[in-house]
C-alpha positions in Angstrom: 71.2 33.6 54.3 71.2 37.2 53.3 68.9 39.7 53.9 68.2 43.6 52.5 65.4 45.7 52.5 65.7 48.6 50.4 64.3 52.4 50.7 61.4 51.6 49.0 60.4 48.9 51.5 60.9 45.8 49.5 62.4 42.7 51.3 64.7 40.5 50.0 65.8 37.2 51.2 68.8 35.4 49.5 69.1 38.8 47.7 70.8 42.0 48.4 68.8 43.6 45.4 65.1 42.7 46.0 62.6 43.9 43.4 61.7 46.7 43.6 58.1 46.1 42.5 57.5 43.1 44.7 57.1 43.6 48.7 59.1 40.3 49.3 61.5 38.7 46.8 63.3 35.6 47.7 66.3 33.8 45.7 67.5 30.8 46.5 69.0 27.9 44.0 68.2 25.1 46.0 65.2 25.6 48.1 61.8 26.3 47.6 59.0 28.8 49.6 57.2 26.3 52.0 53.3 27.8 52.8 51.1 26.8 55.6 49.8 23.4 55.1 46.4 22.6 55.7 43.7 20.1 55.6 40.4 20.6 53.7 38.5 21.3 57.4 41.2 23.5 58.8 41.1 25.3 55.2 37.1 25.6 55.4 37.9 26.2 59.4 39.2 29.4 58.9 36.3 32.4 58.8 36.1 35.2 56.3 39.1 34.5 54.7 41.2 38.1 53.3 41.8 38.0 49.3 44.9 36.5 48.6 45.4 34.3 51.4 46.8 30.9 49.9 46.9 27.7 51.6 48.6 24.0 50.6 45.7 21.2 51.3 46.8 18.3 52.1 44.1 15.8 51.5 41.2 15.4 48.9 42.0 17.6 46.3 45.7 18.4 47.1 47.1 21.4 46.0 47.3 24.9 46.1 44.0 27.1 46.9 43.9 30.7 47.5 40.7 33.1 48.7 38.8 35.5 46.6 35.7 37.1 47.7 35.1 34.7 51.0 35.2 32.0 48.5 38.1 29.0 48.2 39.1 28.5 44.9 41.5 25.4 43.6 44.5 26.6 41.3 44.6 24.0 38.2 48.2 22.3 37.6 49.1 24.3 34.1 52.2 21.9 33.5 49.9 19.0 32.5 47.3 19.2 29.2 44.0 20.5 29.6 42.0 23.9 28.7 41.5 27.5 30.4 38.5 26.1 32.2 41.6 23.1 33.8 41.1 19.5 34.6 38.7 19.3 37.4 35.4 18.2 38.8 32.9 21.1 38.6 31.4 21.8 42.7 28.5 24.2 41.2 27.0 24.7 37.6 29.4 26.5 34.7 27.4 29.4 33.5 28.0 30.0 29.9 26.7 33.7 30.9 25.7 34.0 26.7 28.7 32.4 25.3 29.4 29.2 22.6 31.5 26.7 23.6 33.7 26.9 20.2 36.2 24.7 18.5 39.7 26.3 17.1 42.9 26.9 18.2 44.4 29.8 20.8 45.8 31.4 17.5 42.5 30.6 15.5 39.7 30.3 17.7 36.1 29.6 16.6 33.1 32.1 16.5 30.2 29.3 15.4 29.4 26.2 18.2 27.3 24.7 20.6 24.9 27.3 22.9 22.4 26.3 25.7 19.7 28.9 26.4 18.0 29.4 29.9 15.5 27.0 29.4 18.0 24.2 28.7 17.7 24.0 25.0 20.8 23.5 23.3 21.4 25.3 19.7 24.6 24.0 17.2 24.8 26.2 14.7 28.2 25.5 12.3 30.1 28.6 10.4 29.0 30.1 7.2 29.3 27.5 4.8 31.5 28.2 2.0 30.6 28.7 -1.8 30.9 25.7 -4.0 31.5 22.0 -3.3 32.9 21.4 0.1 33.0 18.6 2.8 32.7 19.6 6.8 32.2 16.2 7.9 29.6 15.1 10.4 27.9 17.9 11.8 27.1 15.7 14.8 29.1 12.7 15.0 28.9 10.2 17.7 31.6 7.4 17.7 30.9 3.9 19.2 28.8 5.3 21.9 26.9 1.8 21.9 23.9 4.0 23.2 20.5 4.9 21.9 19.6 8.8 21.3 16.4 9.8 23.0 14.3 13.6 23.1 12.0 12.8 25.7 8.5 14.9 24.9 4.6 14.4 25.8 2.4 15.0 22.7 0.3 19.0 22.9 3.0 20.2 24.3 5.5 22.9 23.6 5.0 25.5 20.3 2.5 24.1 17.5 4.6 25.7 15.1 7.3 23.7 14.0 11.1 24.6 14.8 11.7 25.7 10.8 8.8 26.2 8.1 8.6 27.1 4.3 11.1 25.4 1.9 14.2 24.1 2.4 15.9 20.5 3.5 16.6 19.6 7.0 16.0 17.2 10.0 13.0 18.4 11.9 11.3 17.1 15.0 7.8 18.3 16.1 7.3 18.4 20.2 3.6 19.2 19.9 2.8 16.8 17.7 5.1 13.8 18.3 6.1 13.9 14.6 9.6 13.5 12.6 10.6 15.1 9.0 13.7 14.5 7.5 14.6 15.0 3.8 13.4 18.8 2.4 10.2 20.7 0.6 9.5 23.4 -1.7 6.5 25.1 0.2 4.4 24.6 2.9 4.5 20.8 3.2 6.0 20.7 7.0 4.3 23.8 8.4 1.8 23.5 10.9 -1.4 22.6 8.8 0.2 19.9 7.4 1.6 18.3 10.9 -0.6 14.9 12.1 -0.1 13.7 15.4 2.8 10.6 15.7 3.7 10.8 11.9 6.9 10.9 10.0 7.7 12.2 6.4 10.8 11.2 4.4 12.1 12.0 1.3 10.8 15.1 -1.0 7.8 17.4 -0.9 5.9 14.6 1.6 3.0 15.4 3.5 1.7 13.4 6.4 -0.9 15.1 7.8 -3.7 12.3 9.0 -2.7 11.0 12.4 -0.4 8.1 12.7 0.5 8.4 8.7 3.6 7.8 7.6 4.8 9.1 3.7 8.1 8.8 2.0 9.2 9.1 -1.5 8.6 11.8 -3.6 5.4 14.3 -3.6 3.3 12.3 -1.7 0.3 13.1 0.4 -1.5 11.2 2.9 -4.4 12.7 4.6 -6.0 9.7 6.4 -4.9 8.4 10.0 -3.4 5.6 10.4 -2.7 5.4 6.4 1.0 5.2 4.2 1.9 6.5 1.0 5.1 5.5 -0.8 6.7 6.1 -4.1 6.0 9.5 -6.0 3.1 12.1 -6.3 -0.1 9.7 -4.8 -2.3 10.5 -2.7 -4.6 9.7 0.5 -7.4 11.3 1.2 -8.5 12.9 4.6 -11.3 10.8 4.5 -9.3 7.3 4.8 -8.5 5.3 7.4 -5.6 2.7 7.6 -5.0 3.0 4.0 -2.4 2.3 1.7 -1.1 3.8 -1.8 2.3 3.3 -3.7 3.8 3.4 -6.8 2.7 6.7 -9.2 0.0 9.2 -9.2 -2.2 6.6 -7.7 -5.2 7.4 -5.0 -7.2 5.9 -2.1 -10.0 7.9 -1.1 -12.4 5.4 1.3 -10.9 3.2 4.2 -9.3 0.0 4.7 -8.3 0.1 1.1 -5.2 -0.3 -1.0 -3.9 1.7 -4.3 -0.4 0.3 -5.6 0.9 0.8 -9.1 0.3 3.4 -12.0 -3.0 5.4 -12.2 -4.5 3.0 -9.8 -7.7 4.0 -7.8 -9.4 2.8 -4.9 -12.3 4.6 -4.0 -14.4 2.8 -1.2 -14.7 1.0 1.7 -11.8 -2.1 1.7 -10.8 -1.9 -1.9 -8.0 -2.8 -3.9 -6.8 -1.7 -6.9 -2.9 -3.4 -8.3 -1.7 -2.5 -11.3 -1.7 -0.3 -14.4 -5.0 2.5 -14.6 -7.0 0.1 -12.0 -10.3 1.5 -10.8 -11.7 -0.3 -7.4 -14.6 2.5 -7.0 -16.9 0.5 -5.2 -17.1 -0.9 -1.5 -15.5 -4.2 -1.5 -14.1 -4.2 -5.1 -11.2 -5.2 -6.4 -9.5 -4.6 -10.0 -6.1 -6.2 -10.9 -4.4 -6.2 -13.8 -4.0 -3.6 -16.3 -6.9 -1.5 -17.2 -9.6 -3.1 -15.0 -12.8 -1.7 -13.5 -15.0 -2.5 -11.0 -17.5 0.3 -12.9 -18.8 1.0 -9.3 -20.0 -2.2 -8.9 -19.5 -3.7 -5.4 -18.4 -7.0 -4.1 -16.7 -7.3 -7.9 -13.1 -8.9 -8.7 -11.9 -7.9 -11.8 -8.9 -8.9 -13.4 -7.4 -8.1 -16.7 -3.9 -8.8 -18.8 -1.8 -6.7 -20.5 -4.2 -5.7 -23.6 -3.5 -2.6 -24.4 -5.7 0.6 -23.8 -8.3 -2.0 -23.7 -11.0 -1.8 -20.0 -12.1 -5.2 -18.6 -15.3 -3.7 -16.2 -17.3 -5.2 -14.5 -21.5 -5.3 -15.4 -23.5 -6.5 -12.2 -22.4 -6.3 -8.3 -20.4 -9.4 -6.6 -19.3 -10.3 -9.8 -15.6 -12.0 -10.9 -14.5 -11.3 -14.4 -11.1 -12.1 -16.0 -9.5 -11.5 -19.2 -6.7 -13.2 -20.8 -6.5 -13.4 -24.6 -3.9 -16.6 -23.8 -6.2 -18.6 -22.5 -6.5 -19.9 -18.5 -5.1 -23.3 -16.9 -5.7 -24.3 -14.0 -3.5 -27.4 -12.9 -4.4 -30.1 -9.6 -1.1 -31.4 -9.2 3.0 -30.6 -9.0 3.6 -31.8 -12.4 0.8 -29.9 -14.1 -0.6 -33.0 -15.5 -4.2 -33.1 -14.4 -6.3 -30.0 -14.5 -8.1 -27.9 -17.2 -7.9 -25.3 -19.9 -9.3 -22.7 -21.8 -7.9 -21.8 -25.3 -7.1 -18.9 -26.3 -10.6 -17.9 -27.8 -12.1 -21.0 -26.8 -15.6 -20.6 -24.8 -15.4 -23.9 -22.9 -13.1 -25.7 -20.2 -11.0 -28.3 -22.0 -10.3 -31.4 -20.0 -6.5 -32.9 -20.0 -7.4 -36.3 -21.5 -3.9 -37.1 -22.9 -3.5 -41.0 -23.2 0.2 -40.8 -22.6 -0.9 -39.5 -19.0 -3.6 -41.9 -18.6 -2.6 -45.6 -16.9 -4.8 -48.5 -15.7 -7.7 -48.2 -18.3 -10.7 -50.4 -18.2 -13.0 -51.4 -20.6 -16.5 -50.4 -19.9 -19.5 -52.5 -20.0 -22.3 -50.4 -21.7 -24.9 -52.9 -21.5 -24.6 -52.7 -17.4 -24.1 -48.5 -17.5 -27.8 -47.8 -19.4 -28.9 -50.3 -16.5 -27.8 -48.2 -13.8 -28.9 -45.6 -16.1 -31.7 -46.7 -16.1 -32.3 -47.5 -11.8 -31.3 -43.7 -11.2 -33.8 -40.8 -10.2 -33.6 -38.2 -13.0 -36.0 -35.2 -13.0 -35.6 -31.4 -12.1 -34.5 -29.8 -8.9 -33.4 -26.2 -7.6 -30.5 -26.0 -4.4 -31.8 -24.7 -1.5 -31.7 -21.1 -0.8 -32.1 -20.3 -4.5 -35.2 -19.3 -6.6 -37.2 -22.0 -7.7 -39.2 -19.9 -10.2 -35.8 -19.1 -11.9 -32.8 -21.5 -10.6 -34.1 -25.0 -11.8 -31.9 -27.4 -13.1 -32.4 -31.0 -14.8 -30.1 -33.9 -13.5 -29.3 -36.8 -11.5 -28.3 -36.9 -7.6 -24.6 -37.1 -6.3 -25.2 -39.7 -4.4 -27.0 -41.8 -7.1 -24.5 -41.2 -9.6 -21.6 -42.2 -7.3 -23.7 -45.3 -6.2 -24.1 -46.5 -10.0 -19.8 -45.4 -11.4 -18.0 -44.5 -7.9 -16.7 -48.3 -8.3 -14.7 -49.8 -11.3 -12.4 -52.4 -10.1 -9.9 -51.0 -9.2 -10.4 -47.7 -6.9 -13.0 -45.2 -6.6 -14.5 -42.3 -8.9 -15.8 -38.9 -7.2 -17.3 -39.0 -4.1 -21.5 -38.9 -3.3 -22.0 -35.1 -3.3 -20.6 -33.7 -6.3 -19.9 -34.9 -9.7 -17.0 -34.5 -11.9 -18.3 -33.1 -15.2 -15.4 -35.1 -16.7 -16.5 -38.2 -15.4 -20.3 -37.2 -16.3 -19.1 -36.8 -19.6 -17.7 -39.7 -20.3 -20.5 -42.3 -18.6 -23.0 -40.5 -21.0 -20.5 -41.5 -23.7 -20.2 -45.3 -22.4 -24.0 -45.2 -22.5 -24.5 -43.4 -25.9 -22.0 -46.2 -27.6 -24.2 -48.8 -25.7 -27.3 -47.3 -27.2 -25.8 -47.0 -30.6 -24.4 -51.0 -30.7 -27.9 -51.8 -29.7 -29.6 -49.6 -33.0 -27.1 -51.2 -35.2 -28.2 -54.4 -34.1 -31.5 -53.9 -34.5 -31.4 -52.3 -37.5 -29.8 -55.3 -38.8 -32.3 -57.5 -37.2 -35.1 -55.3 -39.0 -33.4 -55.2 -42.6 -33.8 -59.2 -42.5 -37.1 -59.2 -41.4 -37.6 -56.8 -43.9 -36.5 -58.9 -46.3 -38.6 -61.8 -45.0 -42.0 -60.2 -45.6 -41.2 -59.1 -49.3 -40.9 -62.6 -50.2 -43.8 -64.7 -51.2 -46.5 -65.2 -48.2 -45.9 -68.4 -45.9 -48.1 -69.3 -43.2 -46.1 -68.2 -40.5 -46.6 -64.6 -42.2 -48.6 -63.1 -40.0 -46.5 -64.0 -36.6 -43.9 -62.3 -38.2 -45.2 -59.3 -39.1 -45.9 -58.8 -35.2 -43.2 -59.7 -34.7 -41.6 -56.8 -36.6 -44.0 -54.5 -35.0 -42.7 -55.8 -31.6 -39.0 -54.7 -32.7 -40.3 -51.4 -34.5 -42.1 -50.3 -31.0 -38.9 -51.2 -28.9 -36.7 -49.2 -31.6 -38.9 -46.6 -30.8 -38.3 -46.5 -27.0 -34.8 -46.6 -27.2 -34.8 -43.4 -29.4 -36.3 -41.4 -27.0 -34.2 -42.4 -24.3 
């Protein structure tokens, strides 16, 4: 093989003509330059290592490594893909040392990307964004990762002001507080002052600021811990607790309670307003309907229809009132063939006493009903518990009643402590025909003896004049009854 060294003091090898820039050039068309080969512990063996001295290792991670400062460093394969920073397993931090890591191309790199400050926080912040309509995608997009995401935090800590205040949209998360915004605002609605412990806020111009609230819609405040508000511009007040309003401009001021619909209110301790312009503003009211009050009554329930601009309040506390111009029904069974009714402008419960849904009839005995009648105890009583000097009542006993008509034949009628008005009704009917076969009898019995005494006088005349007396007196006691 032929060798030269020039003037200058380069060395060539396979070359008559070294370079004259390099101290050793070698040619060769068939051979390569063979360095020392080394394993990692003879590499690491050798002390203080010069800059520049390069070494082939031959086992763990083979290849070429060269000295720089005392320090080994690996020399990445460039023929294969990868990036400036190569394809290998970092041995010690990689210190950004201020920079981004950017997106682009060598020709067109990026200026905008991801940065991680000293203390570990990382910052994404995307290029200008252009004028007009435009699409960048997902600014974080995580494909398929089949993972959940977590930001680990403990509640007081880090800044109480939140990362971003004032107006604008975003995604916001509150280390201090433990509390989540997403959607935007047009003031102040997301500072600081308006922040609850554990809350979260979604939609527009929301404000959850009582601890463990939750508020999503549009314009919505809620004020009281553990309370929600939904829908658009309602409103919970800071002196509510587990509360709940929805719908539009309605309000809960009082705890425990519930506000859902338009204009509805409930103002008190576990109240509930539904509907249209419903006012619950007493403790333990409720108002349903449209235009109902409770009138600050307490204990009330107040229902209403749809009548229009028309209040339904109530007058005296623990009171039920309901309106309905079309009447009520109230039905006892699937086919809605046994129950009662009120008319529309009727004043009484009607009874559903159809014949075609009436089977089995039987034919009272009147004669044996004013008996029974007659065996029960009737009188005046008060029920226990209640004012005797105001709460008397005039009637028979359950258990009487139900004794004398439980029993017709063929089943049984009631039971022996209440009595079906129905049924009350109609033995005071059986008995009233009873009574009234018996007067036309003996009115037909008087007429003839009647009749008897105007003719001319017969001895037996005076045994049957007392005998009319007799049937006069008894007409009399049957009267009264």
């Amino acid at each position: 093989m032929a060798q030269a060294q020039t003037p200058a003091g380069s060395v060539g090898i396979g070359t008559s003509t070294p370079n004259a820039k390099a101290a050793l050039d070698i040619s060769a068309s068939d051979k390569g330059l063979l360095i020392p080969r080394l394993d990692s512990a003879q590499r690491t063996g050798i002390s203080s290592p010069p800059d520049g001295l390069m070494v082939f290792q031959t086992d763990g991670r083979k290849g070429f490594w060269y000295a720089v400062g005392g320090q080994w460093l690996y020399i990445p394969d460039k023929t294969k893909a990868g990036d400036n920073l190569g394809n290998h397993v970092l041995s010690q931090n990689l210190v950004l040392n201020g920079r981004r890591l950017v997106g682009g191309t060598a020709a067109a790199p990026g200026a905008s990307g991801l940065s991680i400050d000293v203390n570990g926080l990382v910052r994404l912040t995307p290029a200008i964004r252009p004028a007009g309509n435009y699409n960048n995608g997902a600014g974080l997009h995580i494909s398929d990762a089949d993972a959940g995401f977590l930001i680990r935090t403990s509640i007081g800590l880090g800044p109480t002001a939140p990362p971003v205040s004032g107006q604008g949209d975003r995604v916001m998360w509150s280390s201090f507080y433990a509390a989540f915004r997403a959607g935007g605002v047009d003031g102040t609605q997301w500072d600081d002052g308006n922040l609850g412990f554990y809350t979260a806020a979604f939609g527009y111009n929301n404000r959850a600021a009582g601890n463990y609230s939750l508020a999503g819609g549009y314009n919505n405040t809620v004020r009281g811990s553990y309370s929600m508000g939904f829908g658009s511009n309602n409103f919970v007040d800071q002196t509510s607790s587990s509360s709940f309003v929805s719908g539009n401009l309605s309000r809960v001021k009082g705890s425990y309670s519930l506000a859902v619909g338009l204009n509805a209110l409930a103002r008190g301790r576990a109240t509930v307003a539904l509907g249209e312009r419903c006012t619950a503003n007493a403790d333990y009211a409720v108002a349903l309907g449209r235009y109902a009050s409770a009138a600050g009554y307490s204990g009330t329930f107040t229902i209403a229809d749809a009548s229009v601009n028309d209040s339904l309040r109530a007058t005296a506390t623990n009171q039920f009132s309901a309106r309905y111009r079309g009447g009520y029904r109230l039905f006892t069974n699937t086919a809605m063939t046994i129950g009662v009714q009120v008319a529309a402008g009727g004043n009484a419960w009607t009874v559903v006493s159809d014949s075609t849904k009436k089977e089995r009839v039987v034919v009272a005995d009147g004669n044996q009903f004013l008996e029974r009648i007659d065996r029960m105890r009737l009188g005046s009583w008060n029920y226990r518990g209640q004012d005797p000097g105001t709460m008397r009542h005039y009637g028979p006993m359950a258990q009487d009643f139900y004794h004398a008509f439980g029993r017709d034949g063929v089943g049984t009628s009631g039971n022996d402590t209440t009595i079906n008005q129905a049924d009350f009704d109609g033995v005071n009917l059986i008995a009233i025909q009873a009574l009234y076969r018996r007067l036309l009898a003996l009115e037909a019995e008087n007429a003839q003896l009647r009749r008897q005494v105007q003719r001319p006088a017969s001895p037996p005349t005076a045994a049957l004049e007392q005998r009319l007396r007799r049937l006069e007196a008894l007409l009399d006691v049957q009267a009264s009854r």
